[in-house]
PyMOL Python script that loads the backbone (N, CA, C, O; Angstrom):
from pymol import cmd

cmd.read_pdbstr("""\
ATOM      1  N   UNK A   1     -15.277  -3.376  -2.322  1.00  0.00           N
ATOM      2  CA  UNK A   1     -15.494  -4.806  -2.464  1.00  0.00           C
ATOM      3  C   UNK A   1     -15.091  -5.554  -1.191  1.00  0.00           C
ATOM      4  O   UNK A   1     -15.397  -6.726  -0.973  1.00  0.00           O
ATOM      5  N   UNK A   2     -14.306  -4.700  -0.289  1.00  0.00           N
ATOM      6  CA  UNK A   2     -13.658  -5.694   0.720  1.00  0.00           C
ATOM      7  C   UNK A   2     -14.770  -5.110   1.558  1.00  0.00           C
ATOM      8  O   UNK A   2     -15.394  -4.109   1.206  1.00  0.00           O
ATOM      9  N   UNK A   3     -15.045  -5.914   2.921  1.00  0.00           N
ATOM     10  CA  UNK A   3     -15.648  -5.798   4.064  1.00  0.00           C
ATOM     11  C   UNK A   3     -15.091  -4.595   4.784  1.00  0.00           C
ATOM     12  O   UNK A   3     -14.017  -4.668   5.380  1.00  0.00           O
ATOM     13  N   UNK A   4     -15.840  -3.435   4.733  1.00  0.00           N
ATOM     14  CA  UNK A   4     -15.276  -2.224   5.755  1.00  0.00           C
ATOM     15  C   UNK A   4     -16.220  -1.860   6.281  1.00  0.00           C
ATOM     16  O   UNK A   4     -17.418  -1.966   6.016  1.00  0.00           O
ATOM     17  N   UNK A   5     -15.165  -0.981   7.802  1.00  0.00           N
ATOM     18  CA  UNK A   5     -15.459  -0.157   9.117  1.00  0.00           C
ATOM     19  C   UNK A   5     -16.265   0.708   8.393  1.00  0.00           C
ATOM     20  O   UNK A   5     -15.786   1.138   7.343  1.00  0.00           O
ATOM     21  N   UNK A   6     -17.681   1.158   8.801  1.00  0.00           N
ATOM     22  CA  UNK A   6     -18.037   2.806   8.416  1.00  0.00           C
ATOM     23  C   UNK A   6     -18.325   2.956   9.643  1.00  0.00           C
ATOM     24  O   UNK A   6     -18.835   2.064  10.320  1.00  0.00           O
ATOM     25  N   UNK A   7     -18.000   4.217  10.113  1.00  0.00           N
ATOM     26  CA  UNK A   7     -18.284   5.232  11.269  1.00  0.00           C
ATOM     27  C   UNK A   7     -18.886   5.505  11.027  1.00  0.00           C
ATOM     28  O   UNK A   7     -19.605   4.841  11.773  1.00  0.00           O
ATOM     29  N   UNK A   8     -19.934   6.390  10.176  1.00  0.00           N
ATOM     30  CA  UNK A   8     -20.654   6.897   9.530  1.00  0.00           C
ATOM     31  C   UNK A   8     -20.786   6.908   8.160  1.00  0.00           C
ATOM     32  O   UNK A   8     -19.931   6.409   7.428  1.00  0.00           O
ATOM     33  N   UNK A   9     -21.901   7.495   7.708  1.00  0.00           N
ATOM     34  CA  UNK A   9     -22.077   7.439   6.521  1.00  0.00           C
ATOM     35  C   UNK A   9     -21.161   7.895   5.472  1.00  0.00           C
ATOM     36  O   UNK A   9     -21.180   7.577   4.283  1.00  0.00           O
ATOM     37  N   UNK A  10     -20.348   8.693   6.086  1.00  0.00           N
ATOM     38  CA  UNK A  10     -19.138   9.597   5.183  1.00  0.00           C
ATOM     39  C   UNK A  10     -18.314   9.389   5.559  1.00  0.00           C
ATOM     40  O   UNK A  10     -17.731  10.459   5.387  1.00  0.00           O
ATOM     41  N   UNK A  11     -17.374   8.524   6.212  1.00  0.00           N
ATOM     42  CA  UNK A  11     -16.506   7.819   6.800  1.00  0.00           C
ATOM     43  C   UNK A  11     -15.994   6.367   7.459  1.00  0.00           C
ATOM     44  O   UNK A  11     -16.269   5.525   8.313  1.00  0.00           O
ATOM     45  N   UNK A  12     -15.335   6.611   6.732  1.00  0.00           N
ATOM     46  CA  UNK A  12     -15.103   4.510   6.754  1.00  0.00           C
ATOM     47  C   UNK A  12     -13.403   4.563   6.646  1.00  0.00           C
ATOM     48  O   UNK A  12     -12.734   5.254   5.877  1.00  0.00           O
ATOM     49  N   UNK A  13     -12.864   3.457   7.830  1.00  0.00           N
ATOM     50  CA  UNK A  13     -11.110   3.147   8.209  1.00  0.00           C
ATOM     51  C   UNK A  13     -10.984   2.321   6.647  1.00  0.00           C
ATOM     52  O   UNK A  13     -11.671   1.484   6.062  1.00  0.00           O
ATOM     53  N   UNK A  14      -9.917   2.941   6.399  1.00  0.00           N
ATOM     54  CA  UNK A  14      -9.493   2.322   4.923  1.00  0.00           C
ATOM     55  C   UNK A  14      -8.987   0.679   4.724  1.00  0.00           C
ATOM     56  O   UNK A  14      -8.452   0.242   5.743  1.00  0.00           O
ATOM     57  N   UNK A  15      -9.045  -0.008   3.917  1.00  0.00           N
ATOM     58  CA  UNK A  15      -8.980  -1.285   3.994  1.00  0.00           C
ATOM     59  C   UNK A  15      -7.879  -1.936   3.013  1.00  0.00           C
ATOM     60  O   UNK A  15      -7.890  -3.124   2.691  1.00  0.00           O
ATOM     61  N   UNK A  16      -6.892  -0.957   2.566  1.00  0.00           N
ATOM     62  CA  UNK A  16      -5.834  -1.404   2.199  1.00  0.00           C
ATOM     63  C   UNK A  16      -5.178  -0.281   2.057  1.00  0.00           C
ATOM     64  O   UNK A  16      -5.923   0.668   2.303  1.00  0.00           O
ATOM     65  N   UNK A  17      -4.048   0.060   1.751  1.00  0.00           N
ATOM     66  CA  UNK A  17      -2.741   1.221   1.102  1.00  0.00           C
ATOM     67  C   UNK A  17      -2.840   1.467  -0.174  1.00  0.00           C
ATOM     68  O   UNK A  17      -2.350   2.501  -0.629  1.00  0.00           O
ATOM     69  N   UNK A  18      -3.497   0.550  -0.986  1.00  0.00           N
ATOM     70  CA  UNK A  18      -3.205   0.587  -2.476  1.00  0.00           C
ATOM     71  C   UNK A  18      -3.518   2.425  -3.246  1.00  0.00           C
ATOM     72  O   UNK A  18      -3.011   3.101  -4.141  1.00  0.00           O
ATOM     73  N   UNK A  19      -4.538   2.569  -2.326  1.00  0.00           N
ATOM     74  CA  UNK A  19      -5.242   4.243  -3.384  1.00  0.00           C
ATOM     75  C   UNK A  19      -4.012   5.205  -2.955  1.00  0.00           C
ATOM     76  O   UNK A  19      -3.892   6.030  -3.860  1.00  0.00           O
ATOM     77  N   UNK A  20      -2.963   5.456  -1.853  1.00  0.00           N
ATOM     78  CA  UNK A  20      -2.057   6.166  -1.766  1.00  0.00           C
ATOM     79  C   UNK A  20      -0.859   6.146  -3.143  1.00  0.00           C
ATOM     80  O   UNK A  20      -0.095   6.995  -3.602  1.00  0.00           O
ATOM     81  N   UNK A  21      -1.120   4.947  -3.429  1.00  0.00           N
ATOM     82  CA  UNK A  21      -0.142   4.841  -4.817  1.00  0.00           C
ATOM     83  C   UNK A  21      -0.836   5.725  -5.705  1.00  0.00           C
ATOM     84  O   UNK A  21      -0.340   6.696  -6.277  1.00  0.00           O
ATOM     85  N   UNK A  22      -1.450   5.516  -5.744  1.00  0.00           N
ATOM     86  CA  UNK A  22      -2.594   6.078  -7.275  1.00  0.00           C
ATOM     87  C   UNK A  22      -2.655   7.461  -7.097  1.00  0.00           C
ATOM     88  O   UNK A  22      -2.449   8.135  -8.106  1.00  0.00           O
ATOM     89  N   UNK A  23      -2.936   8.160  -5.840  1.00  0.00           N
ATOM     90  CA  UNK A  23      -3.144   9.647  -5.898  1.00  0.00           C
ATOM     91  C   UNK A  23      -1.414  10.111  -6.002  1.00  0.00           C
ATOM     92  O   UNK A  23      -1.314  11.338  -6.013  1.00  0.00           O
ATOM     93  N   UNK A  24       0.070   9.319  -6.087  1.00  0.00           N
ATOM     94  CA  UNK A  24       1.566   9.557  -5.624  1.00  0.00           C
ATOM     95  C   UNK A  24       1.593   9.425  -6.946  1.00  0.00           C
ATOM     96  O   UNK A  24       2.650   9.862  -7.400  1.00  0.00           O
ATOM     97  N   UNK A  25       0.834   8.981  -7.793  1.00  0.00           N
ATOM     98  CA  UNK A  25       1.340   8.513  -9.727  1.00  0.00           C
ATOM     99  C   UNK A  25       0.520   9.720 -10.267  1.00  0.00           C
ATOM    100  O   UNK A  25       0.506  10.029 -11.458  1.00  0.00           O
ATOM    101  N   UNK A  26      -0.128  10.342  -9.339  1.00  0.00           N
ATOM    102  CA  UNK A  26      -1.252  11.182 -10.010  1.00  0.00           C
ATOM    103  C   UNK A  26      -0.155  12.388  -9.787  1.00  0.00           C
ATOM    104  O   UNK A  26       0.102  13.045 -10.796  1.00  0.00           O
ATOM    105  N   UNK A  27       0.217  12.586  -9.114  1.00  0.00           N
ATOM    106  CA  UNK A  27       0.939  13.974  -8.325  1.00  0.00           C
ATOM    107  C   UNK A  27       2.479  14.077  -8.912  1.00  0.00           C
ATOM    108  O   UNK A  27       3.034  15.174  -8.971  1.00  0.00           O
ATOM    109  N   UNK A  28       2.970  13.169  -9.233  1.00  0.00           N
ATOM    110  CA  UNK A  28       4.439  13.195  -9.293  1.00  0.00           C
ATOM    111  C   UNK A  28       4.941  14.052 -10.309  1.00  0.00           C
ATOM    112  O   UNK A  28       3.968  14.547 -10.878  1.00  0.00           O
ATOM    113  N   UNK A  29       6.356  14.592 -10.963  1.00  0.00           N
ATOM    114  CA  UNK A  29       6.499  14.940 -12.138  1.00  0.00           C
ATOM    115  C   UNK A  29       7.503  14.668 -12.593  1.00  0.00           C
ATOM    116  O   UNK A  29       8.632  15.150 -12.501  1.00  0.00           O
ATOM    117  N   UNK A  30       6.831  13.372 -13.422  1.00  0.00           N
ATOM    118  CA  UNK A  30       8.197  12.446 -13.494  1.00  0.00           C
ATOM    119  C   UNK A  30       8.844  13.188 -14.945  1.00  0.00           C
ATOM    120  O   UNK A  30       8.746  12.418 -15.901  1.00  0.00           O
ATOM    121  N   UNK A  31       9.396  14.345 -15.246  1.00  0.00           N
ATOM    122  CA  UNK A  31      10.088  15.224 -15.549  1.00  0.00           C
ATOM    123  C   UNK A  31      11.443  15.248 -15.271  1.00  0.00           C
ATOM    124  O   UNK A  31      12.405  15.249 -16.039  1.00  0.00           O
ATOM    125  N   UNK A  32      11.351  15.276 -13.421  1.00  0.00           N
ATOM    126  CA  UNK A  32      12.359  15.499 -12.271  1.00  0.00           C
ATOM    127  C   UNK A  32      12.910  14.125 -11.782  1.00  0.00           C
ATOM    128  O   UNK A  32      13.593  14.082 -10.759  1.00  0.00           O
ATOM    129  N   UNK A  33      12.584  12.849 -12.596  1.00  0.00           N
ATOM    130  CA  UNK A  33      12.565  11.656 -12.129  1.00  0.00           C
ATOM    131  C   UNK A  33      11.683  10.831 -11.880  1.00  0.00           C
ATOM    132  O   UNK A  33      10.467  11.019 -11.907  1.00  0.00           O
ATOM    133  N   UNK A  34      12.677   9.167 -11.433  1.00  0.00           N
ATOM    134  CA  UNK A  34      11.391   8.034 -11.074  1.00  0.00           C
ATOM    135  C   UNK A  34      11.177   8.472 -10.118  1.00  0.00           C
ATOM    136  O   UNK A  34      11.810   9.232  -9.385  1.00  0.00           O
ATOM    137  N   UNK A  35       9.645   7.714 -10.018  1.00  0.00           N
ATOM    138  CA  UNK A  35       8.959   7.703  -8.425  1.00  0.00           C
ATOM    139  C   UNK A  35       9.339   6.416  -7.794  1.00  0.00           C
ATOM    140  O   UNK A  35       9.291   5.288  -8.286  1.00  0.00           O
ATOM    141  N   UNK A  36       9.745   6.809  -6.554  1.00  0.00           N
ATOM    142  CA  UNK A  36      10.318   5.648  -5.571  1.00  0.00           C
ATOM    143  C   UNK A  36       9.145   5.609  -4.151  1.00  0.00           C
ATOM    144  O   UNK A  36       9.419   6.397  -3.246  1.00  0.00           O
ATOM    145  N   UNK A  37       8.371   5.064  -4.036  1.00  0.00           N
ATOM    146  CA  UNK A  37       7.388   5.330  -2.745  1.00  0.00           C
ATOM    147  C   UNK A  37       7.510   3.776  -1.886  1.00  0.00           C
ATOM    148  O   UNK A  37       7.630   2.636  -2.335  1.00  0.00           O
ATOM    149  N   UNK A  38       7.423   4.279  -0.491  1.00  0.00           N
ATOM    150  CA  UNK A  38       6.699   3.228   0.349  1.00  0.00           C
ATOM    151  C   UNK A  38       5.497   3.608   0.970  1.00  0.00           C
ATOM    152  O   UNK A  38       5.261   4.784   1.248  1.00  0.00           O
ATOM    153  N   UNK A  39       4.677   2.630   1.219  1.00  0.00           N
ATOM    154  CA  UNK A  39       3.291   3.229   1.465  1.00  0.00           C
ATOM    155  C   UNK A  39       2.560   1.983   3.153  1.00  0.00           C
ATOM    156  O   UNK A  39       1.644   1.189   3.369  1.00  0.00           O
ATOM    157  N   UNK A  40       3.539   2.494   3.762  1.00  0.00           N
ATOM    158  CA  UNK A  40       3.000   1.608   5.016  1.00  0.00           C
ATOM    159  C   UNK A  40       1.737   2.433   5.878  1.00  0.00           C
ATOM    160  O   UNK A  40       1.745   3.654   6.030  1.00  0.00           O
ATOM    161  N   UNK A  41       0.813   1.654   6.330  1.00  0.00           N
ATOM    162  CA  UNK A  41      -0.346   1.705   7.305  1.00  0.00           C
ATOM    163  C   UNK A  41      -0.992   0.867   7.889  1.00  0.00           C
ATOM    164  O   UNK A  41      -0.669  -0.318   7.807  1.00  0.00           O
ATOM    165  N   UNK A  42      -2.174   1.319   8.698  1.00  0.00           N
ATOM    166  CA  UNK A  42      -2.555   0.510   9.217  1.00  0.00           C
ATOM    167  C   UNK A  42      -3.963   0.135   8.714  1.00  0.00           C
ATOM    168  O   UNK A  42      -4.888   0.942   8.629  1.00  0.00           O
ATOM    169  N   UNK A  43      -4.023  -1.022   8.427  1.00  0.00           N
ATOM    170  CA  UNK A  43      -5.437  -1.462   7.640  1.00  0.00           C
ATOM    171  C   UNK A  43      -6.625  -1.993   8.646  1.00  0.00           C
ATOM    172  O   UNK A  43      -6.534  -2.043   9.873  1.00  0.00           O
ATOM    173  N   UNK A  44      -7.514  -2.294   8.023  1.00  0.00           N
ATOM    174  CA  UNK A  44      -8.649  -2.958   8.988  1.00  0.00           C
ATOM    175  C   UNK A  44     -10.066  -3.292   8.078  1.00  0.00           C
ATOM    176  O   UNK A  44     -10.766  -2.512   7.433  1.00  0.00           O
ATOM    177  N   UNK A  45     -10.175  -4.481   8.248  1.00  0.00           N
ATOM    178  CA  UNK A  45     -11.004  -5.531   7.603  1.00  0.00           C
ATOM    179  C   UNK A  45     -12.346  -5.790   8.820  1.00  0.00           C
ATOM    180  O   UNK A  45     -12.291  -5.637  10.040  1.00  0.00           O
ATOM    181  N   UNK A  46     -13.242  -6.127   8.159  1.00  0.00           N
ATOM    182  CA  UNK A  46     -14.190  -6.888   9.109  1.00  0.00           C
ATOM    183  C   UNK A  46     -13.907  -8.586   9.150  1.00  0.00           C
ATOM    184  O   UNK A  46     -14.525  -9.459   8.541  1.00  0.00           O
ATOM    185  N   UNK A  47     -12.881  -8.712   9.980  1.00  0.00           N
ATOM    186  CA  UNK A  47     -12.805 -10.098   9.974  1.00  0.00           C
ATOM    187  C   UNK A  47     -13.163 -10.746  11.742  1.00  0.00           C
ATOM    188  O   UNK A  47     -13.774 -10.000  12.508  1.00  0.00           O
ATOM    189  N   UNK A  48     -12.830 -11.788  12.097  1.00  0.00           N
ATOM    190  CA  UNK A  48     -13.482 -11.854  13.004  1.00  0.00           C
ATOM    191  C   UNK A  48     -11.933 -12.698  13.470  1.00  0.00           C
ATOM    192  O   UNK A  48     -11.399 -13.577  12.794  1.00  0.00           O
ATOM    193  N   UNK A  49     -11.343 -12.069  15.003  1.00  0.00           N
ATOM    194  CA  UNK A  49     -10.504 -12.212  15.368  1.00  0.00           C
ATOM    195  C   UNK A  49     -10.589 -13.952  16.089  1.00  0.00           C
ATOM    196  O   UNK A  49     -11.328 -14.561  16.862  1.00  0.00           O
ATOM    197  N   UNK A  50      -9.455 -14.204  15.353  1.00  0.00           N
ATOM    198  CA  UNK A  50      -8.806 -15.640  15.582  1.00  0.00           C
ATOM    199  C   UNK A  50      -7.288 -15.490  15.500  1.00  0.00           C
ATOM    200  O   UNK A  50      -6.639 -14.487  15.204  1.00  0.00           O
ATOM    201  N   UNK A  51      -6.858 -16.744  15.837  1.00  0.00           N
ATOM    202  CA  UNK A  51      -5.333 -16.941  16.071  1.00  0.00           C
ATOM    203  C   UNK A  51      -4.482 -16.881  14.954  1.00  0.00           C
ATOM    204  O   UNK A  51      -3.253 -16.945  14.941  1.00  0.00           O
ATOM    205  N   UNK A  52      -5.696 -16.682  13.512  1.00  0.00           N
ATOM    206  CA  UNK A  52      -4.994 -16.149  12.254  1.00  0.00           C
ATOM    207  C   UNK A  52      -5.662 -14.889  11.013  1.00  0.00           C
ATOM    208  O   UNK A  52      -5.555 -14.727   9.798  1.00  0.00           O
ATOM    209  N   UNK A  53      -6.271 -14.283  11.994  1.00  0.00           N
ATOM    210  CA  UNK A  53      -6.980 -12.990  11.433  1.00  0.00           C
ATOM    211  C   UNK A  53      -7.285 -12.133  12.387  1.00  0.00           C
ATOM    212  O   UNK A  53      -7.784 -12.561  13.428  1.00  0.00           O
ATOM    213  N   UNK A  54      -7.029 -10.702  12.201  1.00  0.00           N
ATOM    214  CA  UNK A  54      -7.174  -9.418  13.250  1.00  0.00           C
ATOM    215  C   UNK A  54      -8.367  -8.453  12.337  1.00  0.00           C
ATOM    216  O   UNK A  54      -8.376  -8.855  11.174  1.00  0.00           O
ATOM    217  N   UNK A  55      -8.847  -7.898  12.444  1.00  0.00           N
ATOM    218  CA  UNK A  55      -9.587  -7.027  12.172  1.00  0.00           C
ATOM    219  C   UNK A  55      -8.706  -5.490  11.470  1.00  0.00           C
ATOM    220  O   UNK A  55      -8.943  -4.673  10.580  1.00  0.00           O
ATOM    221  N   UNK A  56      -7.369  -5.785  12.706  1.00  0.00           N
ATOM    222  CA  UNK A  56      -7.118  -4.598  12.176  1.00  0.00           C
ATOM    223  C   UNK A  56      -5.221  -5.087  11.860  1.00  0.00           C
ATOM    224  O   UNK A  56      -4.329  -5.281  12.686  1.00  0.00           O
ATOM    225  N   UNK A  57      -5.198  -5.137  10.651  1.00  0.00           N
ATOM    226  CA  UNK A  57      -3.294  -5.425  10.817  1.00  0.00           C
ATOM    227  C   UNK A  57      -2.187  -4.464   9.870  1.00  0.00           C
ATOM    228  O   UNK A  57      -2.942  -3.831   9.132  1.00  0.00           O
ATOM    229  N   UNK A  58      -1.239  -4.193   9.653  1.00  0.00           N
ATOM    230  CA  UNK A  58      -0.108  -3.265   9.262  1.00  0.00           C
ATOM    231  C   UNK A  58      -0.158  -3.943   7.519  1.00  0.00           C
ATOM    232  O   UNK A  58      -0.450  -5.114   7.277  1.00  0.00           O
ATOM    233  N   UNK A  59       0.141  -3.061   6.620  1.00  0.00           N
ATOM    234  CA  UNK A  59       0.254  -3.618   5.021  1.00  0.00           C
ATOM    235  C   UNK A  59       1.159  -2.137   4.401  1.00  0.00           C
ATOM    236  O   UNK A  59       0.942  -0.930   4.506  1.00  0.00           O
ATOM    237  N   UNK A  60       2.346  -3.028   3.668  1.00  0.00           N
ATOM    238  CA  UNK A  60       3.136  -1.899   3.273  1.00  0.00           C
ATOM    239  C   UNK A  60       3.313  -2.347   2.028  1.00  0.00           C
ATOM    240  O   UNK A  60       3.519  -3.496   1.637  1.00  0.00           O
ATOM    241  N   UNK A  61       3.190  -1.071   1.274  1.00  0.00           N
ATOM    242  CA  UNK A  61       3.297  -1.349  -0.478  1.00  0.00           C
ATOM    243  C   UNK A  61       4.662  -0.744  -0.895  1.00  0.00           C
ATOM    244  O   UNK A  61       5.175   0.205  -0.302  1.00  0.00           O
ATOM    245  N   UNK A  62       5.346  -1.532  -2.240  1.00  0.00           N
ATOM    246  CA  UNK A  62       6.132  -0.202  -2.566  1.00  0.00           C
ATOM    247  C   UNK A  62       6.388  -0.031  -3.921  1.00  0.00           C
ATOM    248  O   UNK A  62       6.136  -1.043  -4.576  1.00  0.00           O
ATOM    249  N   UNK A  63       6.842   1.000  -4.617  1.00  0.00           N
ATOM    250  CA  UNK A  63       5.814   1.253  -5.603  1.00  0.00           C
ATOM    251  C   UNK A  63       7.544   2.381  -6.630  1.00  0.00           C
ATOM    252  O   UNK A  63       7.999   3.512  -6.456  1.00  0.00           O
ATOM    253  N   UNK A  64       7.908   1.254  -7.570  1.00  0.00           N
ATOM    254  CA  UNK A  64       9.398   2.158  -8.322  1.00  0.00           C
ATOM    255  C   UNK A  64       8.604   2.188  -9.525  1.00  0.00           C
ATOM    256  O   UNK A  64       8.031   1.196  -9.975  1.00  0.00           O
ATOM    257  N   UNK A  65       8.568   3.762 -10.229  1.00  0.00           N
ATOM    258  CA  UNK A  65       8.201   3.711 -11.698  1.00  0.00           C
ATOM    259  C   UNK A  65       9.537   4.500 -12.546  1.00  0.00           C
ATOM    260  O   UNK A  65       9.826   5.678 -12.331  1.00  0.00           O
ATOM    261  N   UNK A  66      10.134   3.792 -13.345  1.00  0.00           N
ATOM    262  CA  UNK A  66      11.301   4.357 -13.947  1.00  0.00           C
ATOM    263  C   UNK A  66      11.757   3.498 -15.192  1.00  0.00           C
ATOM    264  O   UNK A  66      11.106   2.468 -15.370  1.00  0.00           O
ATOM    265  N   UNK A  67      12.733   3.755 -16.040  1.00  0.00           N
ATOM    266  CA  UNK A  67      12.781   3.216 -17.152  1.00  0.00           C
ATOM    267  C   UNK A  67      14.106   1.856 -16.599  1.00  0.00           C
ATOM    268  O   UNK A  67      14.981   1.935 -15.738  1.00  0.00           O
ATOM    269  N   UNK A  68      13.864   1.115 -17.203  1.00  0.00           N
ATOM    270  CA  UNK A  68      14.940  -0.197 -17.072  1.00  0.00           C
ATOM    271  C   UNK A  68      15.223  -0.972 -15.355  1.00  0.00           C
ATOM    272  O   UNK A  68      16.174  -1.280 -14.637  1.00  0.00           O
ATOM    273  N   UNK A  69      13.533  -1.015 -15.331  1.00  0.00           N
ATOM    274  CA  UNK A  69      13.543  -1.453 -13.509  1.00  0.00           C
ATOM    275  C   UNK A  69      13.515  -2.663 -13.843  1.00  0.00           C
ATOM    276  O   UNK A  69      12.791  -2.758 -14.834  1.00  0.00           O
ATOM    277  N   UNK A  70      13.953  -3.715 -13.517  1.00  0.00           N
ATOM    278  CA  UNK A  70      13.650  -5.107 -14.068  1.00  0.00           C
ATOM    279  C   UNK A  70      13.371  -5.864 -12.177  1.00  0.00           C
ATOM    280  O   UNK A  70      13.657  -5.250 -11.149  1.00  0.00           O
ATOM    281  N   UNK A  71      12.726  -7.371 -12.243  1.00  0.00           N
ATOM    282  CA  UNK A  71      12.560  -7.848 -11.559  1.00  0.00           C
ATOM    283  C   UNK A  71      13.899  -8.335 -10.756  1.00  0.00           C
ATOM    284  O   UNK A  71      13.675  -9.392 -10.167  1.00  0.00           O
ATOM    285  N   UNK A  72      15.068  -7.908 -10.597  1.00  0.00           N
ATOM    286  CA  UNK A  72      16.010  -8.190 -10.655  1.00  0.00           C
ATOM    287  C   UNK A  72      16.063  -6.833  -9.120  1.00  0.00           C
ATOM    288  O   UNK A  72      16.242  -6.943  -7.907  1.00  0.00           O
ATOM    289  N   UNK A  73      15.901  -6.126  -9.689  1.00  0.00           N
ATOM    290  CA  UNK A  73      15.987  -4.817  -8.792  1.00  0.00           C
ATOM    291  C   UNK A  73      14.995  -5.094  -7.438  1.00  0.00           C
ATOM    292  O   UNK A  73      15.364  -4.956  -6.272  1.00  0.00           O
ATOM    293  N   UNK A  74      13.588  -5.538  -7.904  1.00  0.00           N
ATOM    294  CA  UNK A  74      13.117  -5.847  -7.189  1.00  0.00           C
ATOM    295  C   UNK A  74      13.618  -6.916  -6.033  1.00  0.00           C
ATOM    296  O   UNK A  74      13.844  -6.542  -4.882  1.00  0.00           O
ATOM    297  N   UNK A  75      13.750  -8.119  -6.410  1.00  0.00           N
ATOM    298  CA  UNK A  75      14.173  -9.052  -5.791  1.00  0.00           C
ATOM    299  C   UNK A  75      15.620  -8.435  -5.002  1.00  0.00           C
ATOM    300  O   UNK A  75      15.853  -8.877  -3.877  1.00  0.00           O
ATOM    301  N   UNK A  76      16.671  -7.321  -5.662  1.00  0.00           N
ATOM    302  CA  UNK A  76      18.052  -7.323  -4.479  1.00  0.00           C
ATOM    303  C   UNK A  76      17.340  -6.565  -3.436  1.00  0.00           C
ATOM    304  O   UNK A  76      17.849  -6.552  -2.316  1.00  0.00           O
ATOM    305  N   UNK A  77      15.742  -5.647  -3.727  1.00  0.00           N
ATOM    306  CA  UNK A  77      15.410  -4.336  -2.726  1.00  0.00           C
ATOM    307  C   UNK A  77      14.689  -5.146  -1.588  1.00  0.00           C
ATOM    308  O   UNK A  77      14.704  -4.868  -0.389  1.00  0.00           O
ATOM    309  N   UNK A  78      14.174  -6.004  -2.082  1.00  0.00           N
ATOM    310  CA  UNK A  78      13.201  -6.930  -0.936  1.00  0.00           C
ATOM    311  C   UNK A  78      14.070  -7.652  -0.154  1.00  0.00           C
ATOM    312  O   UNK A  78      13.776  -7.685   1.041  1.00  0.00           O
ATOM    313  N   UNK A  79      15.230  -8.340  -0.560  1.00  0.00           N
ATOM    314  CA  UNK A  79      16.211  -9.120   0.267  1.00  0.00           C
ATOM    315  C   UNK A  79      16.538  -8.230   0.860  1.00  0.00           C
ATOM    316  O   UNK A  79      16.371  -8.463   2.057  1.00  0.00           O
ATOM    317  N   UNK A  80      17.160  -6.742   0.584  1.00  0.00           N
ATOM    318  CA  UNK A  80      17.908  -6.114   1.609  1.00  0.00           C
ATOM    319  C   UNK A  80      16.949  -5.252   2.638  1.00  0.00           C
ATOM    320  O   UNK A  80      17.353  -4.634   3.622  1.00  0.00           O
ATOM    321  N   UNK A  81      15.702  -5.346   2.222  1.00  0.00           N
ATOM    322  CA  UNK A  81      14.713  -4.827   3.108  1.00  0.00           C
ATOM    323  C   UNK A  81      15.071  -6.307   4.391  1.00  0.00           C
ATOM    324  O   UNK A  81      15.726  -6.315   5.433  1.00  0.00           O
ATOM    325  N   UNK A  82      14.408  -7.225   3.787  1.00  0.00           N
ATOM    326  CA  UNK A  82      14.670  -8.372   5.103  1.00  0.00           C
ATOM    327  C   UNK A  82      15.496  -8.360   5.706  1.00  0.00           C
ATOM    328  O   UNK A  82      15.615  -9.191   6.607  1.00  0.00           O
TER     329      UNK A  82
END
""", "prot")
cmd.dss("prot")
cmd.show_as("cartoon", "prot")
cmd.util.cbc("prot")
cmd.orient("prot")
């Protein structure tokens, strides 16, 4: 749905991080525990470079699945990321 790079017909620069989550929820065995992931890269859009859009810029996801995570957790992990 988003505007993407194809090199070719069978290859195209990915346009967000999000599907690395999905194949890390697919793989895990949460048996052995939560999943704790960060998922930084480098993205790239067809946008058209100005003094507030790049074509190509950095997007990092992060991604806790476990029992009794509350928004609380979130909010101390993001402050202490900053």
């Amino acid at each position: 749905m988003q505007d993407t790079f194809y090199i070719t017909n069978e290859i195209l620069l990915r346009t967000h991080t999000s599907p690395v989550q999905a194949r890390t929820m697919d793989k895990h065995d949460f048996t052995k525990g939560p999943l704790k992931m960060i998922s930084p890269g480098k993205v790239y859009r067809r946008d058209s470079d100005d003094a507030t859009h790049s074509h190509q810029f950095h997007q990092m996801e992060g991604l806790v699945v476990a029992k009794d995570i509350t928004m609380g957790d979130f909010k101390r992990n993001v402050r202490s990321f900053c």
